[in-house]
DRENDO-1510 file (C-alpha; in Angstrom, 1 decimal, always signed):
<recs>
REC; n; res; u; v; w
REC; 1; UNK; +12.2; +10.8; -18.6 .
REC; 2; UNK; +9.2; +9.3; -20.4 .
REC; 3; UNK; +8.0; +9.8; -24.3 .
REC; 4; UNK; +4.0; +10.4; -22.9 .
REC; 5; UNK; +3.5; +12.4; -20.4 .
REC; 6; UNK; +1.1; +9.5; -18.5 .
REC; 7; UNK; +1.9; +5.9; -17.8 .
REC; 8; UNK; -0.8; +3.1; -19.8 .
REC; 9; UNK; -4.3; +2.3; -18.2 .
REC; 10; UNK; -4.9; -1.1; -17.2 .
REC; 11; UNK; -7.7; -3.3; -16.9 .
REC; 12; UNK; -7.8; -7.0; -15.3 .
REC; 13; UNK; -11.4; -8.6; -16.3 .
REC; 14; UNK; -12.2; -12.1; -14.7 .
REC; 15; UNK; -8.8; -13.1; -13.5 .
REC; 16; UNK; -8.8; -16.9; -11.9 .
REC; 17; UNK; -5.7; -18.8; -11.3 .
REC; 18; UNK; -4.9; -22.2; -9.8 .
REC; 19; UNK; -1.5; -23.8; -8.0 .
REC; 20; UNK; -3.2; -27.4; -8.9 .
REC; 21; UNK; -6.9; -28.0; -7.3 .
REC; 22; UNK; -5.9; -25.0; -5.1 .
REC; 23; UNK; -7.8; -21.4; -6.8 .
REC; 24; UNK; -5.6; -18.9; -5.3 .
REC; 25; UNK; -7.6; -15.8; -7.5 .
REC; 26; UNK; -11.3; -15.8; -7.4 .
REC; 27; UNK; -13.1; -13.4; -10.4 .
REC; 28; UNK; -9.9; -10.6; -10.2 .
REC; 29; UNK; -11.7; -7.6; -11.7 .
REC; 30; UNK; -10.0; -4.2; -11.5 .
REC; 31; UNK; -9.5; -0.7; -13.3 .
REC; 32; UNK; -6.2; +1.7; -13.0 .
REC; 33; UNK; -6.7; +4.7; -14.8 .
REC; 34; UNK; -3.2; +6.1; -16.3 .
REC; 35; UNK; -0.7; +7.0; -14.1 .
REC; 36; UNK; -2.6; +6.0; -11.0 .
REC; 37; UNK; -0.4; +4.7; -8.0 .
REC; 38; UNK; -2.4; +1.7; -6.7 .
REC; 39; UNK; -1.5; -0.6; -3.8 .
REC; 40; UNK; -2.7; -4.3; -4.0 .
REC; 41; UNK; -2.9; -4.6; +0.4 .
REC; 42; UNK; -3.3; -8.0; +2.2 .
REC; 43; UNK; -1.9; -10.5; +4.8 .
REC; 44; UNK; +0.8; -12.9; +3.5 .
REC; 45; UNK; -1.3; -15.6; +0.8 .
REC; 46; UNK; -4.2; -13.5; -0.1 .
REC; 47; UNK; -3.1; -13.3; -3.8 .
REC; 48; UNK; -1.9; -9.9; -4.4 .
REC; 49; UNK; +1.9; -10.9; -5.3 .
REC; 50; UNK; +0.6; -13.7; -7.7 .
REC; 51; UNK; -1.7; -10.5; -9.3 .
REC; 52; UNK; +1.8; -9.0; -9.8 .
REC; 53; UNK; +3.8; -11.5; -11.2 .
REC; 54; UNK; +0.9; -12.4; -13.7 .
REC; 55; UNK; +1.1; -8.9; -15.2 .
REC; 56; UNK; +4.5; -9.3; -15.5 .
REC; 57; UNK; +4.3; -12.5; -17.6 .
REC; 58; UNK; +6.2; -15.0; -14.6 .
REC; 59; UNK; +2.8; -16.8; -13.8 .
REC; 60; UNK; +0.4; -17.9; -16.0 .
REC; 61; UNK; -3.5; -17.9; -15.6 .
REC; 62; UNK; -7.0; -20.3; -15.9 .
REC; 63; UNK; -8.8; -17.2; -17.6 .
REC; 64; UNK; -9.2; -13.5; -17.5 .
REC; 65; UNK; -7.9; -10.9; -19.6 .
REC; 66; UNK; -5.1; -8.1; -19.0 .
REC; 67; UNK; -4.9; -5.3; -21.1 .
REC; 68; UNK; -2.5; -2.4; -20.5 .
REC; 69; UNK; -2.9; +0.7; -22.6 .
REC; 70; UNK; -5.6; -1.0; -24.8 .
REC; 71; UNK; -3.4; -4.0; -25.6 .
REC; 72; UNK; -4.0; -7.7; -24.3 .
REC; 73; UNK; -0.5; -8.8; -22.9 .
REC; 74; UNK; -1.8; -11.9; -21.6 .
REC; 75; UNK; -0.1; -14.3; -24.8 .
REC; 76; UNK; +2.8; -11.7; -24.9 .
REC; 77; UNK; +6.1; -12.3; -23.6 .
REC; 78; UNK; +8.1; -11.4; -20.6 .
REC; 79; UNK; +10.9; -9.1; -23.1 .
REC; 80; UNK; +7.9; -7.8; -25.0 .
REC; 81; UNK; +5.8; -6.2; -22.2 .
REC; 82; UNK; +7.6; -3.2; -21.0 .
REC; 83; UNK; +6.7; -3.4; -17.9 .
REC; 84; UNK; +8.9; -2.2; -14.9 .
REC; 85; UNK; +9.5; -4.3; -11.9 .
REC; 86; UNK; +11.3; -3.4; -8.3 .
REC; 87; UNK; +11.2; -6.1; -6.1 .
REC; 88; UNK; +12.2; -6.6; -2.2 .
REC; 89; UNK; +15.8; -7.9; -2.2 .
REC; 90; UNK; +16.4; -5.6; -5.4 .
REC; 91; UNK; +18.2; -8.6; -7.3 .
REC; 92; UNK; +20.9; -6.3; -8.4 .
REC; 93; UNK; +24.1; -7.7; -10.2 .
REC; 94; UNK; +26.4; -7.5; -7.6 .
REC; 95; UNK; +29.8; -7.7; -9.7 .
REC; 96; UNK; +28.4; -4.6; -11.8 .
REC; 97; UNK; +28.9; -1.2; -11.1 .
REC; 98; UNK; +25.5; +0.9; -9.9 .
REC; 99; UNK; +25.4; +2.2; -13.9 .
REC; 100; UNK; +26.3; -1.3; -15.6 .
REC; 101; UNK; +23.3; -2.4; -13.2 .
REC; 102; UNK; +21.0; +0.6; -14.5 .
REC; 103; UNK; +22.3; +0.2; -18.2 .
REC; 104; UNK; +21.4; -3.4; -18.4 .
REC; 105; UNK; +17.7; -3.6; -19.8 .
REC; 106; UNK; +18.9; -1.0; -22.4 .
REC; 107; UNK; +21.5; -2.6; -23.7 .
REC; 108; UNK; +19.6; -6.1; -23.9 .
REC; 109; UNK; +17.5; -3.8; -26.6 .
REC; 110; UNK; +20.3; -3.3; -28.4 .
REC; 111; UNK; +20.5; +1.0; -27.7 .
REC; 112; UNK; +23.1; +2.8; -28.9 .
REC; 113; UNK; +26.1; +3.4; -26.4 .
REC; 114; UNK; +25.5; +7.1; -26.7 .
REC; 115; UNK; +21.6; +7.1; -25.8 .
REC; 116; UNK; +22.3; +4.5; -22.8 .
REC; 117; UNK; +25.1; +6.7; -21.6 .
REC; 118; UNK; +21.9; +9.7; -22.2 .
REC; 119; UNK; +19.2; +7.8; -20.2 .
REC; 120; UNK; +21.3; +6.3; -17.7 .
REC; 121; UNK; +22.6; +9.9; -16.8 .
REC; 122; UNK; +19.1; +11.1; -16.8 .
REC; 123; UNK; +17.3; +8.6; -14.5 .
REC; 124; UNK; +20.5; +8.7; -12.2 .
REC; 125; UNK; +19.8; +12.2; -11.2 .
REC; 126; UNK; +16.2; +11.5; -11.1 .
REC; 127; UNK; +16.5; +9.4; -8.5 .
REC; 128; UNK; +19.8; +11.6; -6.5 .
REC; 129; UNK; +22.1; +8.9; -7.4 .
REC; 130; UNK; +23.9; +10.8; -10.5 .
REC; 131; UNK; +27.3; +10.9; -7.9 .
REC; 132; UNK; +27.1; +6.7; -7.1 .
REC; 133; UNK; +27.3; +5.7; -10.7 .
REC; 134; UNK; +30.5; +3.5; -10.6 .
REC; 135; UNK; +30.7; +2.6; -7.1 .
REC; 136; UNK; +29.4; -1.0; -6.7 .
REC; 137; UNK; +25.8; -2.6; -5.4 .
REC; 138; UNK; +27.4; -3.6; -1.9 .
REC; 139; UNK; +29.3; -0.6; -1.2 .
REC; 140; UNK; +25.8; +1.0; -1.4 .
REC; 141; UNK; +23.2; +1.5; +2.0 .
REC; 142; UNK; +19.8; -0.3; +1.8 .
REC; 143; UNK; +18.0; +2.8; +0.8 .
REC; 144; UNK; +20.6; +3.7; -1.9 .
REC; 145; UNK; +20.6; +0.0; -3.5 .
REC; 146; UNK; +16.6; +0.7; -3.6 .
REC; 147; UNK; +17.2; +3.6; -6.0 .
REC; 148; UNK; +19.3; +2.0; -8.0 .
REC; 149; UNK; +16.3; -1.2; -8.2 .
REC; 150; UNK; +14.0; +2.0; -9.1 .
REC; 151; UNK; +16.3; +3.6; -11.8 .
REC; 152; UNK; +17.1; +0.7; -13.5 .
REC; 153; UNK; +13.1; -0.3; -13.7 .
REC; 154; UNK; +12.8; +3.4; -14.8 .
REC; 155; UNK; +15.3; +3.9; -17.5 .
REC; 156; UNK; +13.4; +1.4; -20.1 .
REC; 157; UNK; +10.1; +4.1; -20.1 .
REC; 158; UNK; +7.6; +1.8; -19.4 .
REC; 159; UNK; +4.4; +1.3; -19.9 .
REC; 160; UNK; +3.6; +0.3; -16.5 .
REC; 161; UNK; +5.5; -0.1; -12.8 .
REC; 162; UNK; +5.2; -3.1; -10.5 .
REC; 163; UNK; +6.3; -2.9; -7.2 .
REC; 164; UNK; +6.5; -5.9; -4.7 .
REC; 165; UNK; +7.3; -5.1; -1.2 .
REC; 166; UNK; +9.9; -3.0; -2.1 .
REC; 167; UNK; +10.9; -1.3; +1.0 .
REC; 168; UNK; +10.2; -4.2; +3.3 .
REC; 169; UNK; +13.8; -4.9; +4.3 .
REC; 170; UNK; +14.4; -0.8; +5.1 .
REC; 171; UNK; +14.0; +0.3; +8.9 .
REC; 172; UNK; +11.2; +2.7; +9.8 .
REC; 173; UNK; +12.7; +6.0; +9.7 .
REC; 174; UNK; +14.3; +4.8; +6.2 .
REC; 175; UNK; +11.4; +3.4; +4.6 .
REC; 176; UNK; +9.1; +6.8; +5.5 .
REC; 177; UNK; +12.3; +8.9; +3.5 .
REC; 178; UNK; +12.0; +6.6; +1.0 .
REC; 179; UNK; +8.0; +6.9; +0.7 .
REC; 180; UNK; +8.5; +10.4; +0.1 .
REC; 181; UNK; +10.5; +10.1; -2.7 .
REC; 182; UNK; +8.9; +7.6; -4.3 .
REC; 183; UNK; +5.6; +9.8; -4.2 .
REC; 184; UNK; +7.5; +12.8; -5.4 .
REC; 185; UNK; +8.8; +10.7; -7.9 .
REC; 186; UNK; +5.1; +9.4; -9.2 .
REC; 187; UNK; +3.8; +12.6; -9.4 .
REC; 188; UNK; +6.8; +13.7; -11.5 .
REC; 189; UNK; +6.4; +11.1; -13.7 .
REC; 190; UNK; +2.8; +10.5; -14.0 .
REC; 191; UNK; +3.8; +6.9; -14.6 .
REC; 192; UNK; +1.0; +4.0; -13.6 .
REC; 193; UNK; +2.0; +2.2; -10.9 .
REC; 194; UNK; +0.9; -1.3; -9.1 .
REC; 195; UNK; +2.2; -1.7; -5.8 .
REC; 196; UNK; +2.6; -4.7; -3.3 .
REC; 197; UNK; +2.2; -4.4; +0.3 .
REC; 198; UNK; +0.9; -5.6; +4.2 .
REC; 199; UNK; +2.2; -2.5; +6.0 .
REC; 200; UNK; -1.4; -0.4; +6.1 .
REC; 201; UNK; +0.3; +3.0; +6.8 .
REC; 202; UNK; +2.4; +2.5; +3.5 .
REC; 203; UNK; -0.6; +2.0; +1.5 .
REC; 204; UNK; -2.2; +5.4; +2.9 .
REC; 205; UNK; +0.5; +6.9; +2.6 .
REC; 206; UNK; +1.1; +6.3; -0.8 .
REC; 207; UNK; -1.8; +5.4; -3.3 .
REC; 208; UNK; -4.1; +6.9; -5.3 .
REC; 209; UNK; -6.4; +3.7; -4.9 .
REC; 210; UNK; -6.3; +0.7; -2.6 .
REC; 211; UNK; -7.5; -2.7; -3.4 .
REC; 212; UNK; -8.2; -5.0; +0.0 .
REC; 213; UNK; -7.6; -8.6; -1.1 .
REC; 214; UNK; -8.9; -11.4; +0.8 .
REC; 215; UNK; -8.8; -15.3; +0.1 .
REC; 216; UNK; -7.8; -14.4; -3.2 .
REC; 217; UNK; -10.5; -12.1; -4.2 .
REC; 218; UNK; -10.3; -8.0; -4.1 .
REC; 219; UNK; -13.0; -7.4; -0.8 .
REC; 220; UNK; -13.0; -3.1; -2.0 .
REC; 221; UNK; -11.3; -1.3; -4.0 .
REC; 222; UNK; -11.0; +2.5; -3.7 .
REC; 223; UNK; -9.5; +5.5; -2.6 .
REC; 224; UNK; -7.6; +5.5; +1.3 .
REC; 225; UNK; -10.7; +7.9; +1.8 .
REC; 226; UNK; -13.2; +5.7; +0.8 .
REC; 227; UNK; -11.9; +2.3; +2.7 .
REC; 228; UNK; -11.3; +4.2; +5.6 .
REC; 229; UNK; -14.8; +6.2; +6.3 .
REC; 230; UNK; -16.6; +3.5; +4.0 .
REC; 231; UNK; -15.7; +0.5; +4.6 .
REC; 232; UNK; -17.6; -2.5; +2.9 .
REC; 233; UNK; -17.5; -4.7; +5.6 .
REC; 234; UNK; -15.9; -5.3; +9.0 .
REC; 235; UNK; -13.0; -7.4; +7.3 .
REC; 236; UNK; -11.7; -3.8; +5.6 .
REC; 237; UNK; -12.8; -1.8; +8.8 .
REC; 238; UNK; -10.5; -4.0; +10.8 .
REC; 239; UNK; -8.1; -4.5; +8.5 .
REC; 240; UNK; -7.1; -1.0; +7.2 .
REC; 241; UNK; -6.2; +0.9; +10.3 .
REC; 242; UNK; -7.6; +0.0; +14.3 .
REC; 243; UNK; -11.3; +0.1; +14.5 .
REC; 244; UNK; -13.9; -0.9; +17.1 .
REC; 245; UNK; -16.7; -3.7; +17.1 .
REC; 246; UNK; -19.2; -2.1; +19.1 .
REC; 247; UNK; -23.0; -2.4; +19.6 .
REC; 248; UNK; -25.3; +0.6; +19.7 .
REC; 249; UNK; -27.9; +1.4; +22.2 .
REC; 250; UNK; -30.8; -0.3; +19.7 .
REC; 251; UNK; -28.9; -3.4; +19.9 .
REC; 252; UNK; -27.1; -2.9; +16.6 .
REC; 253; UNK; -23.5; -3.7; +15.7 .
REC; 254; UNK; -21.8; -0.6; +14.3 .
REC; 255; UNK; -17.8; +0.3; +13.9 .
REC; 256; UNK; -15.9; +3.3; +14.8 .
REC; 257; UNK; -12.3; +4.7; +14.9 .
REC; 258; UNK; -10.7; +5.5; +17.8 .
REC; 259; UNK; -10.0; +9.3; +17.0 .
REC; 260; UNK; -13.9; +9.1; +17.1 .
REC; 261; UNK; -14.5; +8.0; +20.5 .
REC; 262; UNK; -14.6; +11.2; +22.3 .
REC; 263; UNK; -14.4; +11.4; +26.3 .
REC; 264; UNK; -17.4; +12.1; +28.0 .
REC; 265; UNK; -17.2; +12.0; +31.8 .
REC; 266; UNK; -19.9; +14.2; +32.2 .
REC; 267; UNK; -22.5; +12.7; +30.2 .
REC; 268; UNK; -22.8; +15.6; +27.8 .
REC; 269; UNK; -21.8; +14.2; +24.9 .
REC; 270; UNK; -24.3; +13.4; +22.0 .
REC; 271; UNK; -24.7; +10.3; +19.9 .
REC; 272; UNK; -23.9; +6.5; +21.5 .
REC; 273; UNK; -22.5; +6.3; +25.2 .
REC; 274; UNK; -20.1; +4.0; +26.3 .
REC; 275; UNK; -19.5; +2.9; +30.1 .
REC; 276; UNK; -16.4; +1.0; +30.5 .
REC; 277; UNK; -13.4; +0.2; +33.1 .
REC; 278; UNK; -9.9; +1.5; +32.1 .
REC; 279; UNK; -7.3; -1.4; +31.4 .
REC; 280; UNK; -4.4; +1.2; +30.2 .
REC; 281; UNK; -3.5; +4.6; +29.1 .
REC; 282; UNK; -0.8; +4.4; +26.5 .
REC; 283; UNK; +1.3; +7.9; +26.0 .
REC; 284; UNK; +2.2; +8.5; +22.3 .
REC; 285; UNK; +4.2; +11.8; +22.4 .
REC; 286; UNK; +1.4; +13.7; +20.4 .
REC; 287; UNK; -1.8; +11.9; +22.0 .
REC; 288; UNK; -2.7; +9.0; +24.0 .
REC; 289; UNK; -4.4; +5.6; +23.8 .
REC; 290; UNK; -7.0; +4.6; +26.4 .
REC; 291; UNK; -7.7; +0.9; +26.1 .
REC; 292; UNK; -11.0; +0.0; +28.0 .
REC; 293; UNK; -13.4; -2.4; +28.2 .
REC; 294; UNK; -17.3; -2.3; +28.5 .
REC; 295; UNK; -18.4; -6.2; +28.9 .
REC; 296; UNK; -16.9; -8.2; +27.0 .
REC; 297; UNK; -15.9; -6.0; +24.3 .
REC; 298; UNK; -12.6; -3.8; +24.1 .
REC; 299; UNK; -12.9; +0.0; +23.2 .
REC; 300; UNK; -9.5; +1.7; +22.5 .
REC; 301; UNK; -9.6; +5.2; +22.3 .
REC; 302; UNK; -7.0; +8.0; +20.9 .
REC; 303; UNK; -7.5; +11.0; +22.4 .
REC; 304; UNK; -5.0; +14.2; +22.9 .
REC; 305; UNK; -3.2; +15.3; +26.1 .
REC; 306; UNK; -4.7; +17.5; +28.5 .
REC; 307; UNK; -5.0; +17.2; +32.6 .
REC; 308; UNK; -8.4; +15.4; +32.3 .
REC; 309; UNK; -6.3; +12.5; +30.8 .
REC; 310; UNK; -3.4; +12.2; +32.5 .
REC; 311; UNK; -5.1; +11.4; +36.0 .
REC; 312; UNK; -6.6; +8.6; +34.2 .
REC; 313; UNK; -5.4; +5.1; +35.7 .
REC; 314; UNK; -6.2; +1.4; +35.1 .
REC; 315; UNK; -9.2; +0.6; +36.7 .
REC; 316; UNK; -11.0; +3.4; +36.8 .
REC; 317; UNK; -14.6; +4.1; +35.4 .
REC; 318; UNK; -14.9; +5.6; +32.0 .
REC; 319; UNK; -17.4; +7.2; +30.1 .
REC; 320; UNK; -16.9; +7.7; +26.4 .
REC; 321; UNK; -19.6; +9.2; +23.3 .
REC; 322; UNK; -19.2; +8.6; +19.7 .
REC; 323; UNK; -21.2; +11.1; +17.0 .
REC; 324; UNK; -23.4; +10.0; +15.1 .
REC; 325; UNK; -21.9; +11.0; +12.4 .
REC; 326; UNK; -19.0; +8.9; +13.1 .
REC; 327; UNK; -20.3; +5.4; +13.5 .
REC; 328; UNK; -19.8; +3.2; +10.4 .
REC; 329; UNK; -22.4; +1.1; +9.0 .
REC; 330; UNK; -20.5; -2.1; +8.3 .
REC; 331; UNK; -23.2; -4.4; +8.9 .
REC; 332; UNK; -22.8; -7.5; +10.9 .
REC; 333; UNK; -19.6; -8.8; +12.3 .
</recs>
């Protein structure tokens, strides 16, 4: 598909913007390497769909710079970018056919007919859609009309690909399929993409790097790795993925997952102990989840099946342990 064999780097420096006397980006500061796949992850208003449109020339800004591929876009026009962009509700033409709809952003560069006909074939069977091409946008299943969004952000070879909730109208079962492709598809393509979500297990699933945004500003940026085991602060602890609040047997808040809080009926287990009352005991098919509580905090727990679990009932006395190794150093709540 693409010219390079990488998408561009980019590079937001100092990024501030304002909807009147309200600053709705605080001191945006943030490097993708070339064909990275980063997610931009945060609750509804925390800034990382105005980040988006911003790169893509819709919003403009107080001060900051954007460069992409060593080139300040942040005077250049929407037409003049080349930037990619898949949104939620697709915004396909829905009197075109799923090739006119594909075809379009060539043929506003003026391409020849023959190397649209080329690059429209081409991206179609990139994406499994080379059968669809002249059925129309409503005839078309939710995860089909997605593709089509995809191909015809695709077929222009750009620099860079923004994506803003795009799977957020697909069931679960649907939007997991369509995950899978899209990663497929990244690594194929080695093309830099800057992704929009809320849904936490999306971002994991997908990204190369996360950036947590908060208020308006980025709270960590990193790999899922990093903002999972090294959280900065109990904002990211709690926000990517379940975590517990707890307070260690020095008196000292600490956080831990609850695939780290380990039974421990007999008292054998090493590291911080944790008396509590059972509440519930959740079966998940593959595990369960033991929701307890030890004063006035709640301790949920995910631990596997076995007999020891499955005569647990609410009400009863529980002992959990938690490694050392496992609690996270988050410092206070």
């Amino acid at each position: 598909m693409r010219d390079e064999p990488l998408g561009k780097p980019v590079s937001i420096r100092g990024l501030n913007k304002s909807y009147g006397d309200v600053e709705v980006l605080h001191g945006i500061f943030m490097e993708i390497k070339a064909g990275e796949l980063c997610t931009l992850l945060g609750a509804s208003g925390s800034g990382k769909t105005t980040i988006l449109k911003i790169i893509a020339g819709f919003e403009d800004f107080i001060e900051g710079e954007i460069d992409v591929g060593g080139r300040d876009i942040g005077s250049v026009p929407v037409s003049k970018r080349n930037i990619g962009m898949v949104f939620q509700n697709y915004a396909l033409f829905p009197h075109m056919t799923v090739r006119r709809n594909v075809a379009f952003g060539l043929e506003m560069r003026k391409l020849k007919g023959s190397d649209v006909k080329r690059k429209v074939d081409a991206v179609l069977r990139l994406v499994g859609l080379e059968e669809l091409g002249e059925r129309m946008p409503g005839d078309l299943s939710g995860g089909q009309q997605q593709r089509v969004a995809l191909a015809r952000a695709l077929v222009i070879n750009p620099d860079i690909l923004l994506m803003d909730e795009p799977l957020g109208a697909l069931d679960k079962n649907l939007r997991h399929s369509i995950q899978l492709q899209l990663k497929n598809l990244h690594r194929e393509l080695g093309i830099t993409i800057i992704y929009v979500t809320h849904d936490q297990e999306e971002a994991l699933n997908l990204s190369d790097k996360i950036a947590i945004m908060g208020n308006g500003r980025i709270v960590q940026h990193g790999t899922p790795q990093e903002l999972y085991f090294k959280p900065v602060n109990a904002f990211v602890a709690g926000f990517l993925g379940e975590c517990n609040f707890l307070i260690d047997n020095d008196g000292k808040p600490f956080a831990v997952r609850p695939e780290n809080i380990k039974l421990d009926m007999e008292g054998t287990g090493e590291g911080h102990r944790i008396d509590a009352t059972i509440e519930n005991v959740v079966f998940l098919g593959a595990g369960n989840k033991i929701i307890a509580r030890s004063g006035e905090i709640q301790i949920v727990a995910n631990v596997g099946n076995n007999a020891a679990v499955s005569s647990l009932a609410s009400g009863q006395p529980i002992r959990f342990s938690v490694a050392t190794t496992d609690i996270m150093d988050i410092g206070s709540f």
